[in-house]
N, C-alpha and C positions, 0 to 999 in steps of 0.2 A: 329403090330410089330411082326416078325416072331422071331420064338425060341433063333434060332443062333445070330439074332441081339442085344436081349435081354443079351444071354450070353457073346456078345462082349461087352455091354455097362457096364455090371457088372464086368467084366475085364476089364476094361478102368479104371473104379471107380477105383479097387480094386490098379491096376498099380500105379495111379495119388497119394492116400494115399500113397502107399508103401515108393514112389519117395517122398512128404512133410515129412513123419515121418524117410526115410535117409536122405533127406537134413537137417533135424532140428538136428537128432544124429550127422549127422558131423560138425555141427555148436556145439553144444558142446562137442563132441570129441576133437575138434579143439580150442577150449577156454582152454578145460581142457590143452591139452598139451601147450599152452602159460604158461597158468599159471605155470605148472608144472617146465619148462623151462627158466622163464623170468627172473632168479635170473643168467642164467649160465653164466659164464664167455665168451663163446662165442659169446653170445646173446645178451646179459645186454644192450651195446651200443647202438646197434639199436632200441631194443627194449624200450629202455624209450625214442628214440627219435618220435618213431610212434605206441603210444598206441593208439591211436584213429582210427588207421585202422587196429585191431585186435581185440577190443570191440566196442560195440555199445557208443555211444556219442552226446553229445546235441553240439550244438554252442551257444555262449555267443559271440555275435555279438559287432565288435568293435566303438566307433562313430566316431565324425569327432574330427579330430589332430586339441589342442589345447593347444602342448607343445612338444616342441624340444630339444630334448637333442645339447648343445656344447660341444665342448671340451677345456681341463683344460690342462696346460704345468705343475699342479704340480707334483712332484716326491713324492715315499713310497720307506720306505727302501725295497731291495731286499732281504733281512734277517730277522725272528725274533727268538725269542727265547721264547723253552718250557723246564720244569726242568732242566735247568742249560745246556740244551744245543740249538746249533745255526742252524737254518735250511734255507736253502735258500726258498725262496717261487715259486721260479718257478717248482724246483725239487719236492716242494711237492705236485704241483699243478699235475704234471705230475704222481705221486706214487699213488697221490686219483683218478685219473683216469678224471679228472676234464674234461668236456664235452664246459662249458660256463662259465664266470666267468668277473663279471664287478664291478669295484669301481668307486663308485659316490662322489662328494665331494660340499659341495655349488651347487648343482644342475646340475651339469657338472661331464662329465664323464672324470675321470682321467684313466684310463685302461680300455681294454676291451679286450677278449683275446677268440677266438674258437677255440675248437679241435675236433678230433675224430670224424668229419664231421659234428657236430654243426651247425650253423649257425646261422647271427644276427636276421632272420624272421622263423627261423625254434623252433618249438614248443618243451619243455621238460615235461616230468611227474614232477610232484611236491614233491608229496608223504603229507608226514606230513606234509608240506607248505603251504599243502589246508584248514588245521584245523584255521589257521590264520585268511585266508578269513570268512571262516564261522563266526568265531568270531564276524568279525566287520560287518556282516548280522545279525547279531543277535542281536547287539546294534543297529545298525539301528532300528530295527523292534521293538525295544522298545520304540526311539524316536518318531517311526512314533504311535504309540499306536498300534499297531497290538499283538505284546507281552504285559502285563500289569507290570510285573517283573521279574528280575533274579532271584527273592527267589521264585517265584513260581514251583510248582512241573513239572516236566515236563510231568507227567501223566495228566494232566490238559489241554496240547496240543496234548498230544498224546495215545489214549488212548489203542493204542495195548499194552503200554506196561505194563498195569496195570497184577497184581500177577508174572512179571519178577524183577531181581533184580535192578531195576530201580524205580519200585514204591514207588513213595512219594520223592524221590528224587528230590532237587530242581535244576533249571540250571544253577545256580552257582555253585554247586559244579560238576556236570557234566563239564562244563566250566574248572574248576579247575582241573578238571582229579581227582577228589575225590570223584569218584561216590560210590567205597566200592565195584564194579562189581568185581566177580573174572575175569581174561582174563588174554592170557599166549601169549605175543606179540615177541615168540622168531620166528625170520623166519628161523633161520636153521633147528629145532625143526620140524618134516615131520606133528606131530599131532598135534603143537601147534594149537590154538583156530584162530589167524592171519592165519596160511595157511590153515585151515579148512577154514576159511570165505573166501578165495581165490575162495575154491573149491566150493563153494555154489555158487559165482557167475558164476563161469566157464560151469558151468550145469544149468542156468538159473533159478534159486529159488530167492526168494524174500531176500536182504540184510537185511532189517525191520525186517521179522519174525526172522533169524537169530540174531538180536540183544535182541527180542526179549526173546530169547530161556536162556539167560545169566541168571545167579544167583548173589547174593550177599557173597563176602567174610569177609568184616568186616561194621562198619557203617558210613555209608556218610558224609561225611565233617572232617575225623579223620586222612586221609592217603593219600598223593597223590600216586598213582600209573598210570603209564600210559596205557590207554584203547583207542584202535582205535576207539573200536567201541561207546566212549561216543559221539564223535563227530557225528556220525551216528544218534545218538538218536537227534543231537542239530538239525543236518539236517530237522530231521521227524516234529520236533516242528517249526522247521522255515516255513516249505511248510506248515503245516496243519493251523501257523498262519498267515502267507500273501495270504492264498489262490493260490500261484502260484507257479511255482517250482523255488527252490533256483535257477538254471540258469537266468533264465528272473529278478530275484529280485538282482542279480551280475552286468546282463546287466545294468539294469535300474539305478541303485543306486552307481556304480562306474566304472563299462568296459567304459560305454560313458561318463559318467562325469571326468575320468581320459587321454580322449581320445587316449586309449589303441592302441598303433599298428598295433596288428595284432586279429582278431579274436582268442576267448579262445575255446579249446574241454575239456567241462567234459563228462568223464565215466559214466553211467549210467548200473542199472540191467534189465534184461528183461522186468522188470513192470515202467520204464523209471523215476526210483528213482535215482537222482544223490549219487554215492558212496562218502559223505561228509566227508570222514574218509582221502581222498588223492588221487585224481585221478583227478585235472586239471593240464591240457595242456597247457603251459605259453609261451612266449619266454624270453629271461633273461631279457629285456628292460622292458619288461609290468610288468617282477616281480618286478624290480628296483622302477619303480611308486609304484609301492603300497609300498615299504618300504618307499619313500619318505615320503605318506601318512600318513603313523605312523611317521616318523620324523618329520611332521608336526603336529602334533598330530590330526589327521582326518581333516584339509584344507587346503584345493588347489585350487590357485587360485581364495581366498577372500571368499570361499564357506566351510562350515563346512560340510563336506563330512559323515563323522564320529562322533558322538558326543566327544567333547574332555575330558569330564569326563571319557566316556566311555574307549578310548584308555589311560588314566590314571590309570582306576583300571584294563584294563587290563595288566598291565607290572607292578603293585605292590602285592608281596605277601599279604594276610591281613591275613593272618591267620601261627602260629609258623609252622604247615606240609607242608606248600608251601615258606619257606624260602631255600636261596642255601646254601650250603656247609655239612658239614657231618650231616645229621639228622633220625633218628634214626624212622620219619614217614614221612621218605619218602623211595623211591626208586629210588632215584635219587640225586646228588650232586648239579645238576644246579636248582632253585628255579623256580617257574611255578605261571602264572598269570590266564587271561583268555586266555589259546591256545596259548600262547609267554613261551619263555624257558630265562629262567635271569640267567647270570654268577654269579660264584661263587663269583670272583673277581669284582662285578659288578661296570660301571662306569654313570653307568645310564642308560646302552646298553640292548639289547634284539636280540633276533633271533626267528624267524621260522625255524623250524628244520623239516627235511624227509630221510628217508632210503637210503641208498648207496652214500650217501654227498648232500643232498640238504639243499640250506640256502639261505636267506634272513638273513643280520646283520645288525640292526637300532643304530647308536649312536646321538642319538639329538645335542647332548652338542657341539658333532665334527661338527655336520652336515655332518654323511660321513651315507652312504648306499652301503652296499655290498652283493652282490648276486654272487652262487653258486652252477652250476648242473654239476654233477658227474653220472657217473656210474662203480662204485668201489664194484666190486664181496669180494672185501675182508672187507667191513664197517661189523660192527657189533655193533648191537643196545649198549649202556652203554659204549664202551669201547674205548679207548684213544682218539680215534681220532676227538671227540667230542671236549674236552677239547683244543687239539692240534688246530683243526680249528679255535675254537676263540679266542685261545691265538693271532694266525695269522693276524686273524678279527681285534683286537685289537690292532695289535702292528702298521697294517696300518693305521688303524685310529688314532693314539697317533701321527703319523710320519708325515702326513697332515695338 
């Protein structure tokens, strides 16, 4: 091989890296700025309707239809009322930016309503909606013997996280959002701990280690406070005890036994770790089932899906820090089970709750299921509009 060729071949190398290490920079260039973005008002809409083609993402494969939604001729008042005053519900639907939005009643769909280019097969971000599902993976996985208890540490399944503030911590109180972890879940806040962990993923570093990296602020089982990333921990212990990753263990255990729709995309980080903290891709119908699900309290159709103890303790406080209404250890007004958020006013009801208006509202007693994707630049975490939605929640399902 003559000189010159030599040196063309070692410029060829040299090119070919150059070209892999800017495509990968602009691959996270190009994350970072999503992420950086994804909050803006411009954006919002789109953006939580197609996060699975801006992140990398697994499928959760749907099975075969073995339930139909009908329709119901019953009527819900068009009004309800919060602090002593009267809001129409269309108007509000329209103020929160409301994207999808379906009530279910006796199994049949009494409303159903898209906007903002939504659609009945088109998929939403979840956000904290997702922490639900995991929940009831995790009960599963108990059933199945693959986990051995809720009281066990979750250092025990996961052993990165041993000397972070999660050691010794059991998964009930992680579960509970009463891990004691300090984390600071403001997203308007540029250096909160939530958009730091944005940016971790945005530049491809491992979500895990980052959870890892956490401290402790007071001790476990004393305080509820809400931590995204507890449910990240629940994730780590779910794949390291089923051996397979939470997607396939969602497939298998309820996408096709609920015979879901439409195929589900969850998020994943570069090391192809599902982000368990709130990044599946729903459509509002497939959410609707799984609240059924819980309104059934885990069967469907003659099948115990879920174990029903389990969705039992998950929608009961058991401890005085995770009761609702004003509590002096908690950081919150609404009462917390495992991963479900309980009314202050409760009537037996429950919600899954996510950022910028997502919801899943379960009331057994009604038999009503109401789901809820929004993309509202103006939500903010703790404040009113929490309360106002389920007043909403509730007053349709009182009216059915």
């Amino acid at each position: 091989m003559t000189f010159k060729r030599k040196i063309g071949y070692g410029l060829t190398t040299i090119l070919l890296l150059l070209l892999i290490v800017g495509a990968v920079m602009h691959r996270e260039v190009y994350r970072l700025y999503k992420v950086i973005t994804l909050f803006y008002p411009e954006n919002i809409v789109e953006n939580f309707q197609n996060m699975s083609n801006f992140f990398p993402a697994t499928t959760v494969k749907k099975g075969e239809p073995n339930f139909e939604f009908q329709i119901s001729r019953q009527k819900f008042n068009d009004n309800f009322n919060f602090q002593d005053q009267t809001y129409s519900i269309n108007n509000y639907l329209d103020e929160t930016k409301t994207t999808g939005f379906i009530v279910i009643k006796d199994g049949m769909i009494v409303f159903e309503d898209y906007r903002l280019g939504h659609s009945q097969d088109g998929l939403h971000i979840s956000w904290s909606v997702n922490k639900s599902f995991v929940s009831a993976l995790i009960g599963i996985a108990i059933e199945d013997g693959l986990i051995e208890s809720v009281e066990d540490p979750v250092t025990k399944y996961a052993s990165i996280f041993k000397g972070s503030g999660y050691d010794n911590v059991s998964i009930k109180n992680v579960l509970q959002m009463s891990s004691g972890v300090k984390f600071n879940e403001d997203y308007v806040d540029f250096h909160s701990d939530i958009n730091r962990m944005g940016r971790v993923i945005a530049l491809g570093n491992s979500i895990n280690e980052f959870a890892a990296s956490l401290s402790s602020d007071k001790p476990a089982g004393t305080y509820h406070h809400y931590v995204s990333m507890d449910t990240q921990v629940l994730g780590v212990v779910l794949k390291n005890a089923i051996k397979q990753s939470p997607s396939e263990y969602l497939q298998e255990k309820i996408w096709k036994k609920l015979g879901m729709r439409q195929d589900a995309k969850w998020l994943v980080d570069d090391e192809g770790m599902e982000l368990a903290f709130g990044t599946l891709n729903v459509t509002v119908r497939d959410y609707a089932r799984f609240g059924m699900l819980y309104q059934n309290f885990g069967e469907w159709q003659g099948e115990q899906i879920i174990p029903k103890q389990w969705v039992i303790d998950s929608i009961t406080p058991d401890s005085g820090h995770l009761t609702p209404g004003s509590n002096p250890n908690s950081s919150s007004r609404f009462g917390y089970g495992y991963q479900w958020w309980l009314p202050e006013n409760s009537q037996g009801d429950f919600l899954a709750r996510g950022v910028y208006g997502q919801y899943i509202y379960v009331n057994p007693a009604r038999k009503v299921v109401i789901v809820k994707n929004s993309a509202d630049p103006d939500w903010r975490a703790g404040a009113e509009e929490n309360y106002k939605t389920t007043a909403m929640f509730q007053s349709i399902a009182n009216s059915l």
